[in-house]
N, C-alpha and C positions, 0 to 999 in steps of 0.2 A: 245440447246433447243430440245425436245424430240417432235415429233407429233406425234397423235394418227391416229390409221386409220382410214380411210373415214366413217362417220357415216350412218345410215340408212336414209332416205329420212324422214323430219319434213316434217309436216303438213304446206300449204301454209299459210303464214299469213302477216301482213304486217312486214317492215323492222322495228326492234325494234333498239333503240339507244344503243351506247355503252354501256357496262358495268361499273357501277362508282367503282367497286373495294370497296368495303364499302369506299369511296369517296375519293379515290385514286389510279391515273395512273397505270396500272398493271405493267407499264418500271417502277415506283417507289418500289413495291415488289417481283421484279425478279432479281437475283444477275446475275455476268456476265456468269455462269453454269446452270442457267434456273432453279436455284433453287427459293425455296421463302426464301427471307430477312427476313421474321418478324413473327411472330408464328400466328398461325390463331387462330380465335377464336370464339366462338357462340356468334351468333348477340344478341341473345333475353337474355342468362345469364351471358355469359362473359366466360366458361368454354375454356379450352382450348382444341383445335381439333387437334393441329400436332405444333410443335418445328420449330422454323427456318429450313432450309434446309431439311426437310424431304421429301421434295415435289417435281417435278416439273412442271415447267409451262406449258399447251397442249388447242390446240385450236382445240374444237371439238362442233356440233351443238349438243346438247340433251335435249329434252324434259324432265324436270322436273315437277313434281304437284305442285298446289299451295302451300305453307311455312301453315304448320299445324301441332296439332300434331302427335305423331306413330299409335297409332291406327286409327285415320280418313286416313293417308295416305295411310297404309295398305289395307284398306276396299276398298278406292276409286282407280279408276281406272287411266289413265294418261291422259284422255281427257281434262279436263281446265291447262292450266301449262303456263311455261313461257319456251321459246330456251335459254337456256343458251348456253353461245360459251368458256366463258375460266374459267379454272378449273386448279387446283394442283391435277394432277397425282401420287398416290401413288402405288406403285409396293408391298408392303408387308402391308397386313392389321394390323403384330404390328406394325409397324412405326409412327399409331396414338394413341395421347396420352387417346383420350376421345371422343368416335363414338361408335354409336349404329346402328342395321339396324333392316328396316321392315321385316316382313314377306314376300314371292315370292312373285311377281307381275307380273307373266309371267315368265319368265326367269331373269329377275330384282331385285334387294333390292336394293331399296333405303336407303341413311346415311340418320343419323340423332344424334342430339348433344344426348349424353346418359344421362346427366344430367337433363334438361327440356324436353328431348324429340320434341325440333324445330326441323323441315324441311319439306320436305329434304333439304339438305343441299348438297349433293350430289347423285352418282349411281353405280351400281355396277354391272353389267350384268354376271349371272352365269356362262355362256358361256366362260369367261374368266376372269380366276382365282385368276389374276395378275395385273388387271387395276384397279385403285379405284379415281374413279373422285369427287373432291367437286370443287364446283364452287361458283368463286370467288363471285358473288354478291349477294352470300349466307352467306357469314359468313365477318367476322370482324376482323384486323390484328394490331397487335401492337410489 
């Protein structure tokens, strides 16, 4: 299992509950290489975001905006959101089958399904080049 480095200090707010993994155990979609099991997929169309094992598993705090589409997320800034903590790490942006990203948000783009246009669905901080976080209780796995 791969961990990301320490994230930036979240905003205080209360303790949120686990992540239900689109409503299963993250040990249930992590193979024993920290890969993901099952292909991920957009909650809102079904399209597919990344293949079995393209991914792996990393447990990091990031602020995400509320789940809308590209253009409002673009525009808005990152003050209403949810901490997401576990995510599929992808190291090569072809390695997804079907993502789109916003416009800068700072030093930011946020994913998003290219298809409908839900999210974000993940983050991608310019700064470096090579991390590509979607998080898990953002998308849908089968």
């Amino acid at each position: 299992m791969e961990a990301a480095a320490p994230p930036p200090s979240a905003p205080s707010s209360p303790p949120s509950p686990p992540p239900t993994a689109a409503a299963q155990g993250s040990a249930e979609l992590v193979c024993a290489q920290g890969r993901n099991l099952k292909a991920v997929l957009c909650q809102r169309c079904g399209s597919r975001v990344l293949l079995p094992g393209a991914a792996t598993f990393a447990r990091r705090e990031l602020l995400l905006p509320v789940m809308r589409k590209k253009a409002a997320a673009a525009t808005g800034g990152v003050g209403d959101g949810d901490v997401v903590r576990e995510h599929w790490l992808v190291h090569d942006m072809f390695s997804f089958e079907n993502v789109g990203f916003t416009r800068d948000v700072g030093n930011v783009k946020f994913l998003v399904c290219a298809d409908c246009e839900a999210g974000p669905i993940g983050w991608h901080c310019l700064d470096d080049k090579d991390s590509f976080y979607v998080a898990l209780e953002r998308v849908a796995h089968e």
